[in-house]
C-alpha positions as CSV (number, residue, x, y, z in Angstrom):
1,X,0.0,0.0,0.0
2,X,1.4,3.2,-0.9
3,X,2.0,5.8,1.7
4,X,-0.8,8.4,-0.1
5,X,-2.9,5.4,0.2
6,X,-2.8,6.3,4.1
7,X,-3.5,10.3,3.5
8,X,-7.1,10.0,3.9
9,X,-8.0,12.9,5.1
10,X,-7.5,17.1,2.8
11,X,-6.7,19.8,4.3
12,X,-5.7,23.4,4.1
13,X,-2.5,25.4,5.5
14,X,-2.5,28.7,5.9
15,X,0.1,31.4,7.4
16,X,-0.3,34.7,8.0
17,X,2.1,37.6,6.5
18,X,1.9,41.3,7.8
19,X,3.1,43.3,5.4
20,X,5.5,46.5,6.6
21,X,4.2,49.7,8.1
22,X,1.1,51.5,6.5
23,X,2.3,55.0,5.6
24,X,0.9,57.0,8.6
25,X,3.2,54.8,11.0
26,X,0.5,52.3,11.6
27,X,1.0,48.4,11.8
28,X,1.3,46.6,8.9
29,X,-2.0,44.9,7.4
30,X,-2.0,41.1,8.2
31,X,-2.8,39.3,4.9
32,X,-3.8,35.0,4.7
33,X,-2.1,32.7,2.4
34,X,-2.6,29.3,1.2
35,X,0.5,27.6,1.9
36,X,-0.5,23.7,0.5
37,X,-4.3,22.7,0.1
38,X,-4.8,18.7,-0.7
39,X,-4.2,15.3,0.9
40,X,-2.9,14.4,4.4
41,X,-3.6,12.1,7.5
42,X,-4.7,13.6,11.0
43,X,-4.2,11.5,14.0
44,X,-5.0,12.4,17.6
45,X,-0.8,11.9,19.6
46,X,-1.5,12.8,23.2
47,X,-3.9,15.4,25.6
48,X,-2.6,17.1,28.3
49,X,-4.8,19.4,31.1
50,X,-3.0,22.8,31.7
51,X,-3.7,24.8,35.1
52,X,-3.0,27.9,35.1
53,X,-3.9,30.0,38.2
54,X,-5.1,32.6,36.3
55,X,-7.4,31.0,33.9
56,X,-9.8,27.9,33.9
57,X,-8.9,24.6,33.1
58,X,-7.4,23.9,29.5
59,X,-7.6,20.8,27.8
60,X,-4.6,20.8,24.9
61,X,-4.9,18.1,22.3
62,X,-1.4,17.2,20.3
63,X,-1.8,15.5,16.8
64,X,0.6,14.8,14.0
65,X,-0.4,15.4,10.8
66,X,1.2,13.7,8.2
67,X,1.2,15.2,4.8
68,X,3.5,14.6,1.2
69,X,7.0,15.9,1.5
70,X,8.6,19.3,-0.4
71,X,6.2,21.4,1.7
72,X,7.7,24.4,3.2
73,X,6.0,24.8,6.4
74,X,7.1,27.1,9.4
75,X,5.5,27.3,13.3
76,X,2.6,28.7,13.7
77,X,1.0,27.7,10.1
78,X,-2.7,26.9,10.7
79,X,-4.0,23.7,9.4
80,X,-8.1,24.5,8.7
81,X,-10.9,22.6,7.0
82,X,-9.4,19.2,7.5
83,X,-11.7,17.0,6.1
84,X,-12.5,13.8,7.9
85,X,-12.6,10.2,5.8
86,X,-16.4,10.8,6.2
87,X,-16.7,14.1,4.9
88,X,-17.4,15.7,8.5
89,X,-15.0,19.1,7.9
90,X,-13.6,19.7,11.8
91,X,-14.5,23.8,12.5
92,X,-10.9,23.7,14.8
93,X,-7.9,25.7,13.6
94,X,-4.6,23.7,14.7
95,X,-1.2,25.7,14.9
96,X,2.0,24.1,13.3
97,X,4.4,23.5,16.6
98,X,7.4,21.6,14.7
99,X,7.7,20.4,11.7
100,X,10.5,17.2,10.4
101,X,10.7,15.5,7.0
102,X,10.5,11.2,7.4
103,X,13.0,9.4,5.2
104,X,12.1,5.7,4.4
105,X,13.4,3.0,2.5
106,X,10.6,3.4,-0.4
107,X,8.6,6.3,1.2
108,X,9.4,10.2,1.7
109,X,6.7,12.3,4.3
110,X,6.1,15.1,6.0
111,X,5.3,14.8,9.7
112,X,4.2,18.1,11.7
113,X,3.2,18.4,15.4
114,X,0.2,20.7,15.8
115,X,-1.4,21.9,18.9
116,X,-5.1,22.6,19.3
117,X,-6.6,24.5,22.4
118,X,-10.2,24.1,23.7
């Protein structure tokens, strides 16, 4: 079976680029790209509860997404619209936390760490 084969799931990466000052001194205007929009494979890694003193409790979900390799990803991408093997699209935005290219005998991936905060 061919590692595609496993990529059942599409989604779409996106980063955000602000652009330099405006003119009047102003902060730049943030502007959303489409870094890579196709195949990939989303699997839940680990869940960890976070108390902070401050705030309520916060559940924070880890998954690695696996996706083909070439891409040029960097932290703090978001991954949105992944699309589930039964068509249910998830509404949650997940944040690129590291990224590392997977070398095989016969296969080449992409494997990214992405965080997701409820």
């Amino acid at each position: 079976m061919s590692l595609e084969a496993h990529m059942i799931h599409y989604c779409k990466i996106e980063r955000t680029i602000v652009e330099d000052e405006n003119p009047l001194g102003g902060p730049g205007t943030p502007t959303v790209v489409t870094v890579y929009e196709g195949i990939c494979r989303l699997v839940e890694k680990a869940q960890r509860v976070k108390n902070d003193e401050t705030a309520a409790w916060e559940v924070i979900t880890v998954y690695k997404l696996m996706l083909p390799p070439g891409l040029m990803l960097q932290d703090r991408d978001k991954v949105v619209n992944v699309t589930l093997e039964d068509g249910k699209v998830l509404e949650n935005s997940f944040s690129v936390t590291q990224r590392m290219t997977r070398r095989g005998l016969t296969a080449k991936f992409m494997s990214v760490d992405l965080e997701k905060v409820l």
